[in-house]
N, C-alpha and C positions, 0 to 999 in steps of 0.2 A: 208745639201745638199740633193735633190730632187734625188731617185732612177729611173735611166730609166726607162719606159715602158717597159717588157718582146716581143719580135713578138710574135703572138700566133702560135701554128701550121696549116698545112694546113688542109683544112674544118671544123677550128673549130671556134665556134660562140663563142660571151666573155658569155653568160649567160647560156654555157650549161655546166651540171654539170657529174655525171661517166655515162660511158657507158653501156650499157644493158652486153658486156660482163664481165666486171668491178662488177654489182650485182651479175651476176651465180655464177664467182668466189668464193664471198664471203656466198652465201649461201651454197654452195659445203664445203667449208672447217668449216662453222659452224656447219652441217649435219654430215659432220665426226670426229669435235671434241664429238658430244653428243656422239658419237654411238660410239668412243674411251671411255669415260667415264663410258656408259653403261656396256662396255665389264669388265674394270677394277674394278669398285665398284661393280657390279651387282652380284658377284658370290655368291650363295648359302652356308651359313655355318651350319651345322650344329645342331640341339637345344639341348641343354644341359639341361636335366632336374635338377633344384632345389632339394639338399637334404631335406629329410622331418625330422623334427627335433619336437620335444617336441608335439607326436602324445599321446593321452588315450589309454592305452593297457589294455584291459579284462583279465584279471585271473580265470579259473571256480577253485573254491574251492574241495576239497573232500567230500565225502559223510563224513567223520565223523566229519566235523568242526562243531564246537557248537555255531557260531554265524549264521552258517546258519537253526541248529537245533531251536534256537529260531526264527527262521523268520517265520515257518511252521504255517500256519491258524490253520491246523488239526493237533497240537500237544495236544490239551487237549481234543480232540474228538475224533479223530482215536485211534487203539490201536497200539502202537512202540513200539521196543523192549526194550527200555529203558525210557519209556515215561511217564506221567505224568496218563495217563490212565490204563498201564497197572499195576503202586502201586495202585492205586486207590479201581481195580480190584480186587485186590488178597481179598483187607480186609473187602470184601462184606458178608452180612449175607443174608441165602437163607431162603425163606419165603416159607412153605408149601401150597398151597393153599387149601381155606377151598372147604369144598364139601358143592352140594346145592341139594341136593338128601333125602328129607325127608321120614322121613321111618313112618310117623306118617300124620292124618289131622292135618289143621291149626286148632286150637282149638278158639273160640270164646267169644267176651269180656262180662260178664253180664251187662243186661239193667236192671236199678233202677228205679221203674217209678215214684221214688217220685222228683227227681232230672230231670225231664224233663221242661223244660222251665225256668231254675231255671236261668239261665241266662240270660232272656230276662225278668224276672223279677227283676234283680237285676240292671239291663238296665234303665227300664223304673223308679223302685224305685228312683235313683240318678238322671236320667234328669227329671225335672219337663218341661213343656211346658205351654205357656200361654194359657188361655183361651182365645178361640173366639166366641164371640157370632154374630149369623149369624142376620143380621137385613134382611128379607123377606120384611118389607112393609117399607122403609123408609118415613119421613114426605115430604111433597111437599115444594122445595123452591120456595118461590113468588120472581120472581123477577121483577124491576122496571127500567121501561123506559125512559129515560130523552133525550129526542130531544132539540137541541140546534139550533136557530133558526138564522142566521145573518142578519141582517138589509141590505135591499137593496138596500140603500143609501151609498155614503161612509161615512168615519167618519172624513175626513182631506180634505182640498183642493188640488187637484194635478195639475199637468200641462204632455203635455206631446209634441213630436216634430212630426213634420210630412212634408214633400216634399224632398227635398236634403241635407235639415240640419238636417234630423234622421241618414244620416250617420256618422254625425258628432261629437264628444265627448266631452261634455263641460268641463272648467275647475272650477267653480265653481258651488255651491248649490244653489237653489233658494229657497225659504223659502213662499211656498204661503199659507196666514193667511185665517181661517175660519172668514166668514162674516156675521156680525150680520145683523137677515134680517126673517123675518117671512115665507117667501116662497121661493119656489124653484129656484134658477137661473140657465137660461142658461151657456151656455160652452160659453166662449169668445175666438176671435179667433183673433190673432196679425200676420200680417206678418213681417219679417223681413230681413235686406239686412247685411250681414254680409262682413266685406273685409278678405283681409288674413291674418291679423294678430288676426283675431279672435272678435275684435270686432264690435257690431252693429251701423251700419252709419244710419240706419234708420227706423223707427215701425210706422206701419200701418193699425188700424183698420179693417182688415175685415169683422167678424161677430160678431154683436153688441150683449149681454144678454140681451139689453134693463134696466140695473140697471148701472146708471153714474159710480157709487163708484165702481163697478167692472169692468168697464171696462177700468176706470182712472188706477185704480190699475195692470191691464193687461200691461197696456204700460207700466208702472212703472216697472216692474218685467223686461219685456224683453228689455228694455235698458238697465240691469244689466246684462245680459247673457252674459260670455265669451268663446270661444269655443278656440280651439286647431289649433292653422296656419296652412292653406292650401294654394296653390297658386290657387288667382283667387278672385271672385267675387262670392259669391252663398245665394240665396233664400230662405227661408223655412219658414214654420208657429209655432208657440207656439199657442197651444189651452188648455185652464186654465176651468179647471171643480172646481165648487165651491160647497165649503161645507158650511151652512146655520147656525146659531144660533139662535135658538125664543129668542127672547127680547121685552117688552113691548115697549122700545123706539123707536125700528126702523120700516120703513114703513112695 
């Protein structure tokens, strides 16, 4: 069963809650329960100090106790009247002091004069010293001159790099043979196109020695060059200086 509706009272709205005198109230009697509580707990007692229990208490000793007699620094060096300096004392023997008051000159020691030097001969007797004999003119050393002269040629054929593949590092040796050959040759000069993996796509004659066999052998050499992976595409020349052997058979 459904409980009636309450009427409400007069000017009152259903959604209004306590009224403003309804809060004073209640902060009124909050205000004087604190200030009731303040009064009752709040009172002042007394402090009761703590008894002091198991404090260090100092005792001075008497002058005659004998464990304070041996603490004494200045017991074996001051004089006490019971003390280790004043026995000490008693069984001293008193030393007259001599006089320095001559009633006489100092008397003087006699001089021997056969004994004069006698020790600087007895000196030199027992150290013997080597002889030195002083050489004033020594003979003249001849000395001899050996000039060493190096051939201005080289002794081995080399090669060596030059444009943007001298910065380059190769990875293997090239081994270039001296050529039998009665006169001098020219420097041969190869160029070369290297990819990036380091080896030669291509050798190209540049500058000829004008001898076949060395210049065949120049190209032969730098398609064996392997250099060291760079990214890219690069350039450079191999120029091969040759070293000559006299031989009756060759031109």
């Amino acid at each position: 069963m459904n409980a009636e509706p309450q009427p409400l009272a007069d000017g009152q709205r259903p959604d209004e809650g306590w009224s403003f005198r309804r809060w004073a109230w209640c902060i009124l009697l909050a205000l004087a329960a604190h200030f009731a509580l303040v009064f009752i707990f709040g009172s002042k007692k007394p402090l009761v100090p703590r008894p002091v229990s198991h404090v260090p208490q100092i005792h001075l000793a008497g002058e005659n106790n004998e464990l304070v007699a041996l603490t004494d620094p200045t017991l074996f060096v001051l004089p006490h009247a019971e003390g280790f300096s004043t026995l000490v004392g008693q069984h001293l023997n008193t030393f007259a002091q001599p006089s320095f008051r001559w009633t006489e000159p100092p008397p003087f020691l006699p001089i021997a004069p056969a004994t004069l030097g006698a020790n600087f001969a007895d000196y030199m007797r027992t150290n013997q010293f080597p002889a030195t004999t002083l050489d004033l003119k020594p003979p003249p050393q001849v000395a001899l001159l050996f000039m060493k002269f190096d051939s201005a040629l080289p002794q081995t054929s080399t090669f060596r790099l030059a444009g943007k593949i001298a910065q380059r590092r190769m990875l293997n040796q090239i081994e270039v043979p001296s050529l039998p050959y009665n006169d001098v040759i020219k420097p041969s000069r190869v160029q070369v196109l290297v990819d990036e993996n380091g080896n030669v796509l291509s050798d190209v004659l540049l500058g000829s020695s004008e001898y076949d066999v060395a210049d065949q052998k120049a190209l032969e050499l730098a398609r064996k060059a392997r250099f060291i992976p760079e990214p890219g595409l690069m350039f450079g020349e191999l120029i091969f200086n040759w070293h000559t052997v006299a031989t009756t058979n060759a031109p």
